[in-house]
C-alpha positions as CSV (number, residue, x, y, z in Angstrom):
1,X,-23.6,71.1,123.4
2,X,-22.2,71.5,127.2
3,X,-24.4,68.2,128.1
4,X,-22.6,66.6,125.2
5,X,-18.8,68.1,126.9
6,X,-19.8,66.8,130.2
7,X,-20.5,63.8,129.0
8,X,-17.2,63.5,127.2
9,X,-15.1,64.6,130.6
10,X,-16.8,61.6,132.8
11,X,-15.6,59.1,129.4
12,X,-12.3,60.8,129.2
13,X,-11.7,60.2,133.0
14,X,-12.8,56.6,132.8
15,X,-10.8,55.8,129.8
16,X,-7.6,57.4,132.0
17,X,-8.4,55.5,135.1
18,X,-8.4,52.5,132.8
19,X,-5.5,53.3,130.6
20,X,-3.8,54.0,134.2
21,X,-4.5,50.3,135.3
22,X,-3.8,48.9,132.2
23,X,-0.3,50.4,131.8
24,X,0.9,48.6,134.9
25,X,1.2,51.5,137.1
26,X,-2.0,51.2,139.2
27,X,0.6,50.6,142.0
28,X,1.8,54.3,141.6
29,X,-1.8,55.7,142.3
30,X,-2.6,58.0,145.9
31,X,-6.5,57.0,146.2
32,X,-8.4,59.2,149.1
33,X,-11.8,59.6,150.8
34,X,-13.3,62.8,151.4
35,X,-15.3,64.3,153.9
36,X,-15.8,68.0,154.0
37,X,-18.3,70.6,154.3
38,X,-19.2,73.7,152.4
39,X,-19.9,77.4,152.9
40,X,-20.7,79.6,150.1
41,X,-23.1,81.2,147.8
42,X,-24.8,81.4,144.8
43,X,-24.8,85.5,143.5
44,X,-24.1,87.4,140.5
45,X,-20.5,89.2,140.4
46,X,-20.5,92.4,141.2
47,X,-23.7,92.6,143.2
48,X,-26.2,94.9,141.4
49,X,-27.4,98.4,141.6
50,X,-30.9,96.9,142.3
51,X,-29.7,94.9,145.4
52,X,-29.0,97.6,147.8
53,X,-28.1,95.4,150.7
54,X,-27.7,91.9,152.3
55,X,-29.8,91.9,155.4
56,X,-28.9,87.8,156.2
57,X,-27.2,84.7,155.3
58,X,-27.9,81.6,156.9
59,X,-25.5,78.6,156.6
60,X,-27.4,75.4,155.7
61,X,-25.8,72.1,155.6
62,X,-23.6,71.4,152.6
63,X,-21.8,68.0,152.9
64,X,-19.2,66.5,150.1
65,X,-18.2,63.1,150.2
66,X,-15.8,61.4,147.6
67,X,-13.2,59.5,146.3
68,X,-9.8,60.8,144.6
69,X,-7.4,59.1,142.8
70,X,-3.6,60.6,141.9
71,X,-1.5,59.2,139.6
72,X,2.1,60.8,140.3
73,X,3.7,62.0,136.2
74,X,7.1,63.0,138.5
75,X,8.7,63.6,141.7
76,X,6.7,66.6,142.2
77,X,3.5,67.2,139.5
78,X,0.6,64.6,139.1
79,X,-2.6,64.6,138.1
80,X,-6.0,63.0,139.6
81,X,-9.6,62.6,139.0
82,X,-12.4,61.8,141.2
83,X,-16.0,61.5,142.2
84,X,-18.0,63.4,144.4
85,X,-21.1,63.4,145.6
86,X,-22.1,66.9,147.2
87,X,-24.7,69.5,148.1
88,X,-24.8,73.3,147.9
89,X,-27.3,75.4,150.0
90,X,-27.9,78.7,150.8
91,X,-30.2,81.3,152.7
92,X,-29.9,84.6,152.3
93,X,-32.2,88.0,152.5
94,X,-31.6,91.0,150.6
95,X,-33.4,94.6,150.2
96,X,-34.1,95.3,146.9
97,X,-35.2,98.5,144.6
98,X,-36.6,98.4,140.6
99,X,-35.2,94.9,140.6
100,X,-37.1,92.6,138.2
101,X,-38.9,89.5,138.7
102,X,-41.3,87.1,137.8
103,X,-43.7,86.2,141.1
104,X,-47.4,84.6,142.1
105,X,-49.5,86.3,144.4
106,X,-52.3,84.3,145.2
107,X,-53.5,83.0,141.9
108,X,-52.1,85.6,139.7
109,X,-48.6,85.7,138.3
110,X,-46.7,88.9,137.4
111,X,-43.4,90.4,136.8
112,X,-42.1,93.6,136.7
113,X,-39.7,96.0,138.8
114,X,-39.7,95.2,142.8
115,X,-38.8,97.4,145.5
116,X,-39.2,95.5,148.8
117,X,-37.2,92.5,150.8
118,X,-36.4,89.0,148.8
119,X,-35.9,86.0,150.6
120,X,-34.1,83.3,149.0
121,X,-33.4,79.6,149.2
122,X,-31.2,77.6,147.2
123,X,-30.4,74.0,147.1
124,X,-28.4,71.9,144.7
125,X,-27.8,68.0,145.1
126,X,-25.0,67.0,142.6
127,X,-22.1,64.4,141.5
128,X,-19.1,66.1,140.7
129,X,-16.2,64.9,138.6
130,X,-12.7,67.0,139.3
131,X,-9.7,66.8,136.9
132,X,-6.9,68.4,138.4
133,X,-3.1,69.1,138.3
134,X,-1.3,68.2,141.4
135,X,2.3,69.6,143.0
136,X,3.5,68.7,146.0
137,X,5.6,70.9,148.3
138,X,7.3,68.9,150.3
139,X,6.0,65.7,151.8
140,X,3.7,67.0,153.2
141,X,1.8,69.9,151.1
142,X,0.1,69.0,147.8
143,X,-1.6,71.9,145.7
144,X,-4.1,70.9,143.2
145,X,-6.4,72.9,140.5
146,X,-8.6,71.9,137.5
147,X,-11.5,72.2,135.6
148,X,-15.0,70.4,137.5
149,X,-18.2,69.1,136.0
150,X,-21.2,68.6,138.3
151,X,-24.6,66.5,137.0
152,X,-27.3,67.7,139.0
153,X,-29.5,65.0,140.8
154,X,-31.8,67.3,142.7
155,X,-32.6,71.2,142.9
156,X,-34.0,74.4,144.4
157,X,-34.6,77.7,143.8
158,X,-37.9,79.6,145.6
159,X,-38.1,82.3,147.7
160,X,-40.5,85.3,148.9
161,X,-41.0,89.1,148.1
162,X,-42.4,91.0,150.7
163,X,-42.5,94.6,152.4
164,X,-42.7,96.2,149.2
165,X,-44.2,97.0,146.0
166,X,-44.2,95.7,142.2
167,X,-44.5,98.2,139.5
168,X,-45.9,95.8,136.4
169,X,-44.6,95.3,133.2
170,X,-42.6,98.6,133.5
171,X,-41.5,101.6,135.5
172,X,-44.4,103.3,135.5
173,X,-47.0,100.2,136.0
174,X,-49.6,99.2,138.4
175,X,-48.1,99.2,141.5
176,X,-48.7,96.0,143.2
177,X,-48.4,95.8,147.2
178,X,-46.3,92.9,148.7
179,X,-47.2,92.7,152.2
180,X,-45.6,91.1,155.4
181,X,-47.9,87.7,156.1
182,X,-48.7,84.7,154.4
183,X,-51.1,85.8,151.8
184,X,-50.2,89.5,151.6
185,X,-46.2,88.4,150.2
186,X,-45.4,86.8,146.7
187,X,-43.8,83.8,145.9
188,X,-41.5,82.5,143.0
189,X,-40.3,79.1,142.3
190,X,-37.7,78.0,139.2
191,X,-36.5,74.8,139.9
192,X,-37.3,73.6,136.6
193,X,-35.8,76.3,135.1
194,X,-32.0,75.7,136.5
195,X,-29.0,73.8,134.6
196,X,-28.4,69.8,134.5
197,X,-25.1,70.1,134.0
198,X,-22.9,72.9,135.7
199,X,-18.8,73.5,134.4
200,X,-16.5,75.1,137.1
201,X,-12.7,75.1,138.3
202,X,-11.4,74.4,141.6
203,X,-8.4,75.0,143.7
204,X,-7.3,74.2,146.8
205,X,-4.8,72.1,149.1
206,X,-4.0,68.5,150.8
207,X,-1.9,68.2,154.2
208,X,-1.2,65.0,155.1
209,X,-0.6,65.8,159.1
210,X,-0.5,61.6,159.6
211,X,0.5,58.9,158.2
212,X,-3.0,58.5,156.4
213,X,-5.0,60.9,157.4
214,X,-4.7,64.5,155.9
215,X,-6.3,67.8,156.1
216,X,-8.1,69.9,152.7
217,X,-9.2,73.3,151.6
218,X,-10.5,74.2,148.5
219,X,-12.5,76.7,146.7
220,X,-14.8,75.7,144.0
221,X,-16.2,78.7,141.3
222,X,-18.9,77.9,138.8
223,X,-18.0,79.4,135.3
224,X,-21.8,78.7,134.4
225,X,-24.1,80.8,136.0
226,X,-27.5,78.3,137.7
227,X,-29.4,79.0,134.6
228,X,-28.9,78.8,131.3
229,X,-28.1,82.3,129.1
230,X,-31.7,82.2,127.8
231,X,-33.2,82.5,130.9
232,X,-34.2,86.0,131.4
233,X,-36.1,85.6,134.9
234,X,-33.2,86.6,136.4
235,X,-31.6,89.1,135.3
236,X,-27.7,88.4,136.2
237,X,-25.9,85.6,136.1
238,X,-26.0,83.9,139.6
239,X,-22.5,81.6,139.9
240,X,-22.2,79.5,142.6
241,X,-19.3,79.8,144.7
242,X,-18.3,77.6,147.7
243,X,-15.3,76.6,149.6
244,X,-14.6,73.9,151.2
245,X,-13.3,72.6,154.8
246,X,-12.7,68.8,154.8
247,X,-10.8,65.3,156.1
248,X,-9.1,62.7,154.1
249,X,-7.9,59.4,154.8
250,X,-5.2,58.1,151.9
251,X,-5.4,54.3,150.8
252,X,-2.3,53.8,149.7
């Protein structure tokens, strides 16, 4: 059903774009390039009980590029679609206690309740497709916000449990030692397991500070957690949340 939804937001946007050109006001349109980079996260809101800490978080590259076009409705409001194409990466290491998961240590695979240190890596290659209202303040301010669909092209999600101990199955069950090396830690990998298609909304703000080339900031929040509600893995919904630093050079 959300497939089929995405899929109607990239026709709807096509058929405006078109519509757009057709009605003779192509001339009216603000088209821009993007550049930017990305810092963020991808984490459940509010942390858990089970995560009792955050011992790191390492930035990893996360570029956007894309194209934006605005069609102006008045003076002031507008609206604009575009295409992005855009990564979003993390590293991060937490401490853990009774916190459940599904690992493989050596050839065996378990889950239960670990107590112990997680690493984790996440990576997500995507196109995006933004819809949003524009107002400008000013010549040279524009605000903008909307609803954002992202196709997934490529994807990550492993990490390591180590320094601690797995109870199996429940509270009370075998007690499985995660140690500190190669061999002595578990692993866990669900890749396969993560969403195509990912439904968000985005704010954020355009300053033109020349002629053509402007300044942006925006902050993008996934409404759809990485996985989809049956996935039970993980117990809380991880949203990925990033914000945005980037350069744009306006067409016309």
């Amino acid at each position: 059903m959300k497939k089929n939804i995405a899929y109607i937001i990239l026709i709807a946007t096509a058929l405006f774009i078109g519509n757009t050109a057709n009605a003779g006001t192509l001339d009216s349109l603000e088209v821009k390039a993007r550049v930017g980079y990305s810092i963020g996260g991808t984490s459940p809101l509010p942390l858990p009980e089970t995560i009792r800490s955050i011992e790191s978080y390492n930035l990893t590259p996360s570029f956007m590029v894309g194209l934006d076009a605005m069609l102006p409705l008045s003076q002031k409001w507008g609206v604009m679609a575009g295409l992005r194409f855009e990564n979003k990466g993390m590293k991060a290491a937490v401490t853990t206690k009774a916190y459940y998961m599904e690992v493989v240590k050596g050839d065996q695979q378990m889950a239960g309740l670990f107590t112990g240190h997680v690493e984790q890596k996440v990576k997500q290659w995507m196109l995006t497709i933004p819809v949003q209202a524009t107002f400008k303040l000013g010549n040279k301010v524009m605000l903008k916000g909307g609803p954002y669909v992202s196709f997934l092209l490529n994807k990550e999600f492993s990490g390591i449990a180590s320094d601690g101990y797995l109870r199996k199955d429940n509270p009370t069950g075998a007690k499985i030692l995660m140690g500190s090396k190669e061999g002595e830690w578990a692993t866990y990998e669900f890749k396969d397991d993560m969403r195509s298609v990912q439904f968000g909304i985005g704010i954020g703000a355009d300053w033109q500070v020349h002629k053509r080339i402007g300044l942006s900031a925006d902050l993008n929040w996934g409404l759809t957690g990485v996985f989809p509600g049956d996935f039970k893995t993980v117990e809380q919904t991880l949203y990925p949340i990033y914000g945005t630093i980037g350069v744009y050079y306006r067409f016309k």
